[in-house]
Structures are given as structure tokens and as C-alpha cells.
Backbone as a chain_set.jsonl record, in Angstrom:
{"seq": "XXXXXXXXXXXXXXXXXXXXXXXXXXXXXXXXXXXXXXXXXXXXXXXXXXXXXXXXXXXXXXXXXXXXXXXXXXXXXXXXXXXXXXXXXXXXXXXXXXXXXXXXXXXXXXXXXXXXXXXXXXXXXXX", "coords": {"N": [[-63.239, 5.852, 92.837], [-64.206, 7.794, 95.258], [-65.099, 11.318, 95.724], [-63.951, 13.693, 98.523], [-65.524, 16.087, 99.927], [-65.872, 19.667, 100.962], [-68.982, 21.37, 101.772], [-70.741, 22.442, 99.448], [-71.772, 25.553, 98.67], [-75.06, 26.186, 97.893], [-76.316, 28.084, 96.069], [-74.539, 28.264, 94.132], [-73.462, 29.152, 90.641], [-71.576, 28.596, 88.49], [-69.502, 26.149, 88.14], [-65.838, 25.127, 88.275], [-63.935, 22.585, 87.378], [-61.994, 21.349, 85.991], [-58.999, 19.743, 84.9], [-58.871, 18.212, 87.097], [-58.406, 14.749, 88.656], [-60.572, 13.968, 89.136], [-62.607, 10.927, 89.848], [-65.604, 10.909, 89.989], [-68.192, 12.217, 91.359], [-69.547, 13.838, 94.642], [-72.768, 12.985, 95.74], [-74.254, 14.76, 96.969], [-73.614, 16.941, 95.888], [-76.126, 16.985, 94.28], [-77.562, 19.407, 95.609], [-76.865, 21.676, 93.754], [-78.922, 23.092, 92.654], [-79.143, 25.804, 90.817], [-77.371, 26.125, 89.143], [-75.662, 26.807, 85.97], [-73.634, 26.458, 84.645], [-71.308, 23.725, 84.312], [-68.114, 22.796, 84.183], [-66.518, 19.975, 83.861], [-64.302, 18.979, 82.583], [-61.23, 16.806, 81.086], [-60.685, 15.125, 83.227], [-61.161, 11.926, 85.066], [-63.866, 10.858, 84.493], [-65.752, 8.084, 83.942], [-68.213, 7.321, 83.723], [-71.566, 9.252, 83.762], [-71.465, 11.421, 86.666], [-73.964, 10.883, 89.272], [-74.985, 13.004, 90.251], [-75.408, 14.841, 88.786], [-78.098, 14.599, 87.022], [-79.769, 16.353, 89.023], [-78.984, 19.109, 88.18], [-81.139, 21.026, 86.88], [-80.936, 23.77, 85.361], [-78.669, 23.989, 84.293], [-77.213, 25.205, 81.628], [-74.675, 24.656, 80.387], [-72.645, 22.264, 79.65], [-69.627, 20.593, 80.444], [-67.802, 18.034, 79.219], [-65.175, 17.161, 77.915], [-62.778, 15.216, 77.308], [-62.327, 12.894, 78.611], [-63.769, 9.72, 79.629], [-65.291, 8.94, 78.97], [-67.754, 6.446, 78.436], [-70.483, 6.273, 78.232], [-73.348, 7.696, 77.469], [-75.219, 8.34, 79.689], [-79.055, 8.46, 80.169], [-80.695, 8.464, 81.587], [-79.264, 10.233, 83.617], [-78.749, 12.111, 81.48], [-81.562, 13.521, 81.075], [-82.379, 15.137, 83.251], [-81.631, 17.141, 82.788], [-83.093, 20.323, 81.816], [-82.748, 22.725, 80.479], [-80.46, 22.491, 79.266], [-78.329, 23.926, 76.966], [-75.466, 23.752, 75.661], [-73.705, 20.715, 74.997], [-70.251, 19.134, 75.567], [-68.787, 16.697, 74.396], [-66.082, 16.149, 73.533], [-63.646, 14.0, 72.522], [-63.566, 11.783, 74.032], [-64.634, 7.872, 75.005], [-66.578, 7.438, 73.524], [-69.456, 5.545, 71.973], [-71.886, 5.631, 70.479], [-74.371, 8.256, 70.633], [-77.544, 8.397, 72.37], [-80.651, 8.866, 71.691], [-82.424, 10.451, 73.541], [-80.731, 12.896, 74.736], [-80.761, 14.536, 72.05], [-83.201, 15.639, 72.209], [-83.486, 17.203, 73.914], [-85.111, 20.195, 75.447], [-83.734, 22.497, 74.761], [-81.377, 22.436, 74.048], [-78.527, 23.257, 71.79], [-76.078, 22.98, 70.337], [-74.242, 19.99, 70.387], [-71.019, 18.862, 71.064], [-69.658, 16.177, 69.483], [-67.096, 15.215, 68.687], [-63.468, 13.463, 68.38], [-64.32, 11.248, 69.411], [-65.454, 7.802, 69.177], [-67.833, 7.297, 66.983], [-69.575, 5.981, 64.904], [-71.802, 6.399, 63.177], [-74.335, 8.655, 62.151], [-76.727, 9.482, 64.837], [-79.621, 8.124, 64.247], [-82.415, 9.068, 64.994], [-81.835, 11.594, 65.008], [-81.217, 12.552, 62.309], [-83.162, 11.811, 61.084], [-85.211, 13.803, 61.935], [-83.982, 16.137, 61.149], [-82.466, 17.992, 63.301]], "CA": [[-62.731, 6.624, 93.938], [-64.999, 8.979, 95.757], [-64.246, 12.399, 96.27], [-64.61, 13.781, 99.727], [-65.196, 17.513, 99.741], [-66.591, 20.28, 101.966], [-69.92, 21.704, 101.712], [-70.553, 23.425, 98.158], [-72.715, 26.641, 98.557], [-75.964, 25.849, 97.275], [-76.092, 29.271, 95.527], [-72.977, 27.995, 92.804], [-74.042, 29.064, 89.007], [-70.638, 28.554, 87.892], [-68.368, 25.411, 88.735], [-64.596, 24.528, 87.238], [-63.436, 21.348, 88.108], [-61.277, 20.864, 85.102], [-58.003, 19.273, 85.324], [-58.197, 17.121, 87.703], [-58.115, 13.427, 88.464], [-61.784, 12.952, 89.602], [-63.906, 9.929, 88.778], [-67.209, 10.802, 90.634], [-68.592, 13.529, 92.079], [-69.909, 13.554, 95.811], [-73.952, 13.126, 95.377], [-74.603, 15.864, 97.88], [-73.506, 17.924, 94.922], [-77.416, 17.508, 94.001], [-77.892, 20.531, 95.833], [-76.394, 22.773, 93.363], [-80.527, 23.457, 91.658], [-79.133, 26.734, 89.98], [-75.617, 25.851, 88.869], [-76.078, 27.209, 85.099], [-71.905, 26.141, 83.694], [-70.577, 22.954, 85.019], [-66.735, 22.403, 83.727], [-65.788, 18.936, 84.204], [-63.254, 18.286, 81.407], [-59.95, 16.962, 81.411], [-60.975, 14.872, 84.194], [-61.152, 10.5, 84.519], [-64.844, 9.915, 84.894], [-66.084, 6.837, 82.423], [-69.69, 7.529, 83.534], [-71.624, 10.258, 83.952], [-71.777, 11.424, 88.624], [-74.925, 10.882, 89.564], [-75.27, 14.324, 90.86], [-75.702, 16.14, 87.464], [-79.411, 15.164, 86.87], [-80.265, 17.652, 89.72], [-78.474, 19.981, 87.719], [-81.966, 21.384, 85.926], [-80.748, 24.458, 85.33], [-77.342, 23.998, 83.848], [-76.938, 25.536, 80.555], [-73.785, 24.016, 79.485], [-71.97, 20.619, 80.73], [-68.343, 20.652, 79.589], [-67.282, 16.851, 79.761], [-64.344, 16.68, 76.977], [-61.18, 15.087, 77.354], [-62.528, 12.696, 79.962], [-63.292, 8.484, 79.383], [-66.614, 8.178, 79.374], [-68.28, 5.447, 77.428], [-71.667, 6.16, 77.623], [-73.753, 9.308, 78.238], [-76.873, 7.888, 80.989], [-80.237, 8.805, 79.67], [-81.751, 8.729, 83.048], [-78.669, 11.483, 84.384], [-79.142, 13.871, 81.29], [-83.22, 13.184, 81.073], [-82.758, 15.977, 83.859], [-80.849, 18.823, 82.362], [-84.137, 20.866, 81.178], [-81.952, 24.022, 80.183], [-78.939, 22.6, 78.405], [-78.01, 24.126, 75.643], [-74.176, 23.162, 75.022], [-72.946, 19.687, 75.617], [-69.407, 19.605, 74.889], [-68.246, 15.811, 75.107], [-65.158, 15.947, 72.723], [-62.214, 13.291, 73.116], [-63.794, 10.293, 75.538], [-64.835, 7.151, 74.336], [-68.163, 7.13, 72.994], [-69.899, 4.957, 70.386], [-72.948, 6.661, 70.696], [-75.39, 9.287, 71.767], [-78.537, 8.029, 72.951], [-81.806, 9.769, 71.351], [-83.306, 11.359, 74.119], [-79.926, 13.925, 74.701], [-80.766, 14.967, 71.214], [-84.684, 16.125, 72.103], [-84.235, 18.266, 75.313], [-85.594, 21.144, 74.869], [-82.867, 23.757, 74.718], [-80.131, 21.882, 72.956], [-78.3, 23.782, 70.449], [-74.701, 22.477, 70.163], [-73.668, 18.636, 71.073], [-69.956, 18.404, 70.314], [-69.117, 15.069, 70.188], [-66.0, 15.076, 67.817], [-62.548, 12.864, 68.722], [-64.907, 10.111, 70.152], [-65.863, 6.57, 68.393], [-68.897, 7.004, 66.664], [-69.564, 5.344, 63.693], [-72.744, 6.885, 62.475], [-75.108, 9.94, 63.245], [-78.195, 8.945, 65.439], [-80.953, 8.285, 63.168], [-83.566, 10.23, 65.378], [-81.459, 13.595, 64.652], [-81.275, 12.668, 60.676], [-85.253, 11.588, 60.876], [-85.45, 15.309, 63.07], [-83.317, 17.156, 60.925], [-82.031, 18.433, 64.082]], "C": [[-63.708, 7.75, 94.227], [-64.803, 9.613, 96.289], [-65.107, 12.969, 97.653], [-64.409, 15.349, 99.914], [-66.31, 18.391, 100.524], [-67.862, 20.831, 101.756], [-69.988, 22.462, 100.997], [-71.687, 23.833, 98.806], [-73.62, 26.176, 97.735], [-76.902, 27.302, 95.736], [-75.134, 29.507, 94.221], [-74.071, 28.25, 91.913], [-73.129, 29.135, 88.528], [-69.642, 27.356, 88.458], [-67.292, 24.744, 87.477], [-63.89, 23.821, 88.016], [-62.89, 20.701, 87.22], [-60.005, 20.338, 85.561], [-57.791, 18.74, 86.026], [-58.393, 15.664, 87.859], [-59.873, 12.987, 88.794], [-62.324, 12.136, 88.808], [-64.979, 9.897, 88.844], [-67.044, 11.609, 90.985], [-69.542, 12.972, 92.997], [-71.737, 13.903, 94.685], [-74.615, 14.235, 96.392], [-74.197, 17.076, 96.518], [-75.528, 18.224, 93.942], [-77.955, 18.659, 94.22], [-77.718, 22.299, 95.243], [-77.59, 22.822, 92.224], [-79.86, 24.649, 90.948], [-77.94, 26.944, 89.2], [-76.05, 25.877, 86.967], [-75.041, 26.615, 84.01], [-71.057, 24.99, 84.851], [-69.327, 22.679, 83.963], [-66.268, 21.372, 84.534], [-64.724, 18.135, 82.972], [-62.07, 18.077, 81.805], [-60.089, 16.147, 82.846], [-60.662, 13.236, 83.85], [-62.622, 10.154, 84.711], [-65.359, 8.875, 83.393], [-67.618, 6.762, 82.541], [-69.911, 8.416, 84.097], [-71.686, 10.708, 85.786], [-73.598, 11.614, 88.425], [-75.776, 12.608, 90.111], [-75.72, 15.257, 89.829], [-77.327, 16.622, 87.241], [-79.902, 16.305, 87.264], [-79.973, 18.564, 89.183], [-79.304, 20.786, 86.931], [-81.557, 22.771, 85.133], [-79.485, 25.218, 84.571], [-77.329, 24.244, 81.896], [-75.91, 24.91, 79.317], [-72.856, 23.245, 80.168], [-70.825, 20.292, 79.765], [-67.681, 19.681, 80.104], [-66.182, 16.83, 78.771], [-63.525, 16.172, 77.749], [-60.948, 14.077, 79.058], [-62.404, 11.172, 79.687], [-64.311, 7.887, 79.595], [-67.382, 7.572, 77.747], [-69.574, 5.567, 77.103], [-72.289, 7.383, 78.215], [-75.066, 8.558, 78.457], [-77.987, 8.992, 80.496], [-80.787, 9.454, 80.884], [-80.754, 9.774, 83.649], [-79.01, 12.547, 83.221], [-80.338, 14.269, 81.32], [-83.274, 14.605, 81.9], [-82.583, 17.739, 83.197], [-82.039, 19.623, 81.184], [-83.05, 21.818, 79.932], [-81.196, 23.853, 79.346], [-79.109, 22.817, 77.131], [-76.759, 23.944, 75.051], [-73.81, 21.87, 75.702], [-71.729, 19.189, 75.201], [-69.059, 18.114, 75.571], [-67.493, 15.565, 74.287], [-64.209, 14.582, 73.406], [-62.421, 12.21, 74.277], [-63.846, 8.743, 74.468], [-66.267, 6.618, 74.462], [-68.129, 6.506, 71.737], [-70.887, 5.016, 70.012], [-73.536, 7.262, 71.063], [-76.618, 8.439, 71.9], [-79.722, 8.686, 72.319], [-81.842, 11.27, 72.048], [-81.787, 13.097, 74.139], [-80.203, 14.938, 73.266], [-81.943, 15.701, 71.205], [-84.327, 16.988, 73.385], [-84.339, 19.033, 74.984], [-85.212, 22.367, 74.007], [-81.811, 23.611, 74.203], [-79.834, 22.449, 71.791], [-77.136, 23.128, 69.534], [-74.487, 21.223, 71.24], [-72.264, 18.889, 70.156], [-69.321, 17.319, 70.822], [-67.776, 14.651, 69.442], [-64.581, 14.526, 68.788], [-63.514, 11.354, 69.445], [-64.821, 8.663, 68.782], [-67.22, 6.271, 67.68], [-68.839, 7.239, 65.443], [-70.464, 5.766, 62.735], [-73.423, 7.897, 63.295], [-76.261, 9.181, 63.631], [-79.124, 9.143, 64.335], [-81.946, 9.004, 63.714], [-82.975, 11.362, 64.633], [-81.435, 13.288, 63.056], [-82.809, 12.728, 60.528], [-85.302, 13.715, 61.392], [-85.21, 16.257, 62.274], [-82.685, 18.701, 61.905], [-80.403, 18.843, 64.405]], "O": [[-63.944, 8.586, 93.354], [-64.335, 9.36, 97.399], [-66.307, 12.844, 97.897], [-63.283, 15.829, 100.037], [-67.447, 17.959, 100.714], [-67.738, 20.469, 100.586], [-69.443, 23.513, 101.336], [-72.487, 23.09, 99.375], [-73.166, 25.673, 96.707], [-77.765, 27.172, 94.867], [-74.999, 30.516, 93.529], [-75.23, 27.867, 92.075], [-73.302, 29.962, 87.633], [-68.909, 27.752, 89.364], [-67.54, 24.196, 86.402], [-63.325, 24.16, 89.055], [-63.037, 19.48, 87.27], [-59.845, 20.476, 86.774], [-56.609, 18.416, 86.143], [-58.636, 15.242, 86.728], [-60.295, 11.836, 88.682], [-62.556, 12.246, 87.604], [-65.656, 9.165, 88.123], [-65.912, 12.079, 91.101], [-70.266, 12.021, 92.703], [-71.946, 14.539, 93.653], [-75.839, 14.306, 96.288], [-74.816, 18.14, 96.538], [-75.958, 19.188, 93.308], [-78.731, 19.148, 93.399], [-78.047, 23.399, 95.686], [-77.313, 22.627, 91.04], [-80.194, 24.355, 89.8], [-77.673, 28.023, 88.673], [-76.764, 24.941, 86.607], [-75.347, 26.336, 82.85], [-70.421, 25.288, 85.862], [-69.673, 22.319, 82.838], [-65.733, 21.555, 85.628], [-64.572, 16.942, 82.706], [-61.577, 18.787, 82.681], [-59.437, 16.708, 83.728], [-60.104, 12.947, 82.791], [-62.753, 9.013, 85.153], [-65.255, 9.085, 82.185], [-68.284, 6.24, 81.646], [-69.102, 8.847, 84.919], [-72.255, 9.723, 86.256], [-74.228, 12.311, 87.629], [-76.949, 12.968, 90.21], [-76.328, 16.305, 90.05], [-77.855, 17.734, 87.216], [-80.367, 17.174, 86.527], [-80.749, 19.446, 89.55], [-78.662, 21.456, 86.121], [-82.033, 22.748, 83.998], [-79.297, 26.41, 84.325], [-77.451, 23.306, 81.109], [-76.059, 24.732, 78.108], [-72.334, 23.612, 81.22], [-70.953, 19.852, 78.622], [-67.011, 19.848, 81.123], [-66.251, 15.606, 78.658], [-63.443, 16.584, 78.906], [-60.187, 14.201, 80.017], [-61.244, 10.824, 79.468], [-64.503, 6.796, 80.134], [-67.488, 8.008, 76.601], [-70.009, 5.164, 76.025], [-71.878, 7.977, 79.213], [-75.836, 8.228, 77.556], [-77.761, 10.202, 80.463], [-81.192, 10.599, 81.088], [-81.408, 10.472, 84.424], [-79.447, 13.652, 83.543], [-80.46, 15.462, 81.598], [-84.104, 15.395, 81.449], [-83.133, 18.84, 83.197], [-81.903, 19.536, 79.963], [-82.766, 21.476, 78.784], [-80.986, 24.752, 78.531], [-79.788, 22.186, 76.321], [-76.792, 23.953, 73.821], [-73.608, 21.887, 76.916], [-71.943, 18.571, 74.158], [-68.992, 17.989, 76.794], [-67.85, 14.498, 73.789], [-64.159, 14.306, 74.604], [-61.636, 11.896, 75.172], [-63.216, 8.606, 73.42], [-66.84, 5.78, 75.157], [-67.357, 6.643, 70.788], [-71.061, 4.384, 68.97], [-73.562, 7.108, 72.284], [-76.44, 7.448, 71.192], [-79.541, 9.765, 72.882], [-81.583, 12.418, 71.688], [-82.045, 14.16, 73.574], [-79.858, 16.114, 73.383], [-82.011, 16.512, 70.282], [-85.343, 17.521, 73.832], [-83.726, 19.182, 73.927], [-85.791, 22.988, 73.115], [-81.172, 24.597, 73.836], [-80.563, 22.321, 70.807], [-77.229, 22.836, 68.342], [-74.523, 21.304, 72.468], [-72.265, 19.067, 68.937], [-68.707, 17.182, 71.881], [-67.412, 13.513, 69.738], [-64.485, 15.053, 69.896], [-62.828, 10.495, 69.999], [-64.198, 8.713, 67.721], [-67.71, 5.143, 67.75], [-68.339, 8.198, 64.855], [-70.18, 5.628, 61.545], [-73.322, 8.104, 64.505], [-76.757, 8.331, 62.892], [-79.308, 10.167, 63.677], [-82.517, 9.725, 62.896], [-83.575, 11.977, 63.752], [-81.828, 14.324, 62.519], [-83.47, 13.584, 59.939], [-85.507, 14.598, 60.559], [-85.904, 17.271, 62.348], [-82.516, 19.863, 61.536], [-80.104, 19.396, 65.464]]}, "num_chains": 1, "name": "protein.A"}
């Protein structure tokens, strides 16, 4: 289902879009380059909106409590900045490497999910 919504200020460094039913986010949301705290928890998406990559800038990406199965390499690949990724309570069965190397990453919480073992990069990493 694709949400149909009015023209976000390109100027946002704060968005809360918790609680509700979305499964996607409009891709015109690319335009939010300085958006620093995205809150999408508590939400239904099962993959990540395409719109996030653009998100370089985004500090901390608050997906818990949502139904997503896999976290897209090629959407977080973008998020230079992030330093919290908070994907508690979906259904994951693993992280992916690269989320574990961006630059600024301090805290991944991936706890209530399905994963069976820790990524061997981050044990090799001691990350």
C-alpha cells in the first residue's frame, strides 16, 4: 500500500512516524538530505522504503516493532552518519555485513528478532 502524503519540507531533521499502519514510504521522501532521527517503529513495513538511502545524514533509524525480514544492503549502504540502528521485535534472521562497517555505527539493537548466530564479520572485527 502506498502512502500518499503532502509535500515534506525538505529542511526536516527530525521525523516520527511511529504508530502507524504504513508499509512504504512515498519515494519523494528522498528529499529529506538532512533528516538526522527518523522514527519509524511500530509500523507494518517487511522491507526497508526505498527512500531512506537518501537519508545520508540520519544519525539514528528507529525501525522496532515493525515485520521486516531483511535489512537491504543497497538502502542502508547510504546512511554515512548512522550511529543507532534500533531494529528490535521484526523478523530478522540476519544482519548483513556491510550494516556492521559504516562508519559511525555504535549501537545495532537487534534483540526480539530470529537470529540464530552473531555475524561472523563483527566476531572476526571485534566490533
Amino acid at each position: 500500500q502506498s502512502v500518499e502524503m503532502e509535500p515534506v519540507p525538505a529542511l526536516l531533521t527530525r521525523l516520527e512516524l511511529q504508530g502507524n499502519h504504513l508499509e512504504d514510504l512515498p519515494i519523494g521522501m528522498t528529499c529529506l538530505t538532512v533528516l538526522t532521527y527518523a522514527g519509524l517503529g511500530s509500523n507494518k513495513f517487511t522491507v526497508l522504503p526505498q527512500c531512506i538511502k537518501a537519508w545520508e545524514k540520519c544519525q539514528e533509524l528507529v525501525l522496532c516493532d515493525n515485520q521486516l525480514t531483511a535489512m537491504s544492503v543497497h538502502v542502508m549502504g547510504g546512511l554515512r552518519d548512522l550511529r543507532v540502528c534500533d531494529v528490535r521485535n521484526n523478523q530478522l534472521t540476519e544482519i548483513k555485513a556491510p550494516i556492521w562497517f559504516l562508519p559511525m555505527v555504535r549501537n545495532i539493537d537487534v534483540r526480539g528478532n530470529h537470529i540464530s548466530s552473531p555475524p561472523m564479520a563483527v566476531v572476526r572485527k571485534g566490533k
